[in-house]
C-alpha positions in Angstrom: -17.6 -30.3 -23.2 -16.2 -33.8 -22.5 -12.8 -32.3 -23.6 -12.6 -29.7 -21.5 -13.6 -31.9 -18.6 -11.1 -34.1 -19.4 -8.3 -31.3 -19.7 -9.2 -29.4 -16.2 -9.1 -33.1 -14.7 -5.4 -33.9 -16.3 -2.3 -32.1 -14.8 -1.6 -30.5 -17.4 -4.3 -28.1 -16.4 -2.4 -26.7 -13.1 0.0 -24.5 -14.7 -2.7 -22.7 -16.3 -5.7 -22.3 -13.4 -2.8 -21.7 -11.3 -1.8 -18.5 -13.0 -5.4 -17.6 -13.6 -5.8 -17.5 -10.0 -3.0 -15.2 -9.6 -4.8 -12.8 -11.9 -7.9 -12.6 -10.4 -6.0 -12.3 -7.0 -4.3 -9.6 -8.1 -7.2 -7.8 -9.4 -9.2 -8.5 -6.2 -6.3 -7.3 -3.4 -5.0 -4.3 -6.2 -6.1 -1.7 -4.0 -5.6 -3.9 -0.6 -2.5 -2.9 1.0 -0.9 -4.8 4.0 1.8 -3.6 6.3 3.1 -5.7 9.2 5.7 -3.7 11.6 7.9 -6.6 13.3 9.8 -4.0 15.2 9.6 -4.4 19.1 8.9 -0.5 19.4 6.5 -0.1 16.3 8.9 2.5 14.5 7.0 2.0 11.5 3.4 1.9 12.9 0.9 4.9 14.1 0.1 5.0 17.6 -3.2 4.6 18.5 -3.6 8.6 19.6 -2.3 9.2 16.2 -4.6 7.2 14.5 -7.7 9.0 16.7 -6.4 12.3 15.6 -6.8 11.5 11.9 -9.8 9.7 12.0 -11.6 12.4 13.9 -10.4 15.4 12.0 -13.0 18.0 11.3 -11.5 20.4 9.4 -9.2 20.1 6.1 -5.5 19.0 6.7 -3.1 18.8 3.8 0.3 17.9 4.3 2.6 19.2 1.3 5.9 16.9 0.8 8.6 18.5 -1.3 11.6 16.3 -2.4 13.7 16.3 -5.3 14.1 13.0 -7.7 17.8 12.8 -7.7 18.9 12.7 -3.9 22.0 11.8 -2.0 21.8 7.5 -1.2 21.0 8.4 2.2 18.1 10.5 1.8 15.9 8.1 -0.4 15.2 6.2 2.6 14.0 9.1 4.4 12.0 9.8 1.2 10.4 6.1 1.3 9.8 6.5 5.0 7.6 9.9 4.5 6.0 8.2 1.9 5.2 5.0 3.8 4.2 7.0 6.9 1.7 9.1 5.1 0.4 6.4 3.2 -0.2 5.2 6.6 -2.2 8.3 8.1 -4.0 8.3 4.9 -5.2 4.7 5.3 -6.3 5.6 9.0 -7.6 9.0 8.2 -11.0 10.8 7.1 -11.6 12.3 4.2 -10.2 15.3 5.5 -6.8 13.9 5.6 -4.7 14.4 2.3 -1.3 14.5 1.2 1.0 16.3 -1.7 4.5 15.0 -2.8 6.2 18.0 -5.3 9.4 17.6 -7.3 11.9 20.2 -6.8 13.3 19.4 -10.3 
């Protein structure tokens, strides 16, 4: 015991606690997920009526996404944005909110 006193006291300890810590911070925020929209218009953000709509949703909605894997350069952004966006609604949404991507491949 006087050992392992010793070694958490010595430096050569921080390496180590230091990268437990990152574990069990990863497998405490693994299902956290933060967004921050910098943008002066909130492009990437829900509105607030948006974010009412969902919450209060009384009946099923199920949005069905179809894309294909192998897309022109320009179009896997707009892939990424539908897939942020929903992930988004589904974050501020009921459990009557869900969501669908299909490959066309």
């Amino acid at each position: 015991m006087k050992k392992f006193l010793q070694w958490i006291k010595s430096p050569a300890s921080d390496f180590a606690l230091f990268v437990i810590l990152l574990v069990l911070a990863n497998i405490a925020f693994k299902n956290v997920h933060l967004r921050f929209d910098i943008t002066q218009q909130g492009s990437y953000s829900l509105s607030e009526a948006s974010k009412r709509t969902v919450k209060t949703l009384t009946e099923p909605l199920s949005v069905k996404v179809f894309f294909s894997d192998n897309l022109p350069t320009g179009y896997s952004k707009v892939y990424q944005y539908v897939k942020d966006i929903l992930v988004e609604y589904k974050g501020a949404a009921n459990k009557n909110f869900s969501y669908t991507f299909f490959d066309m491949n």
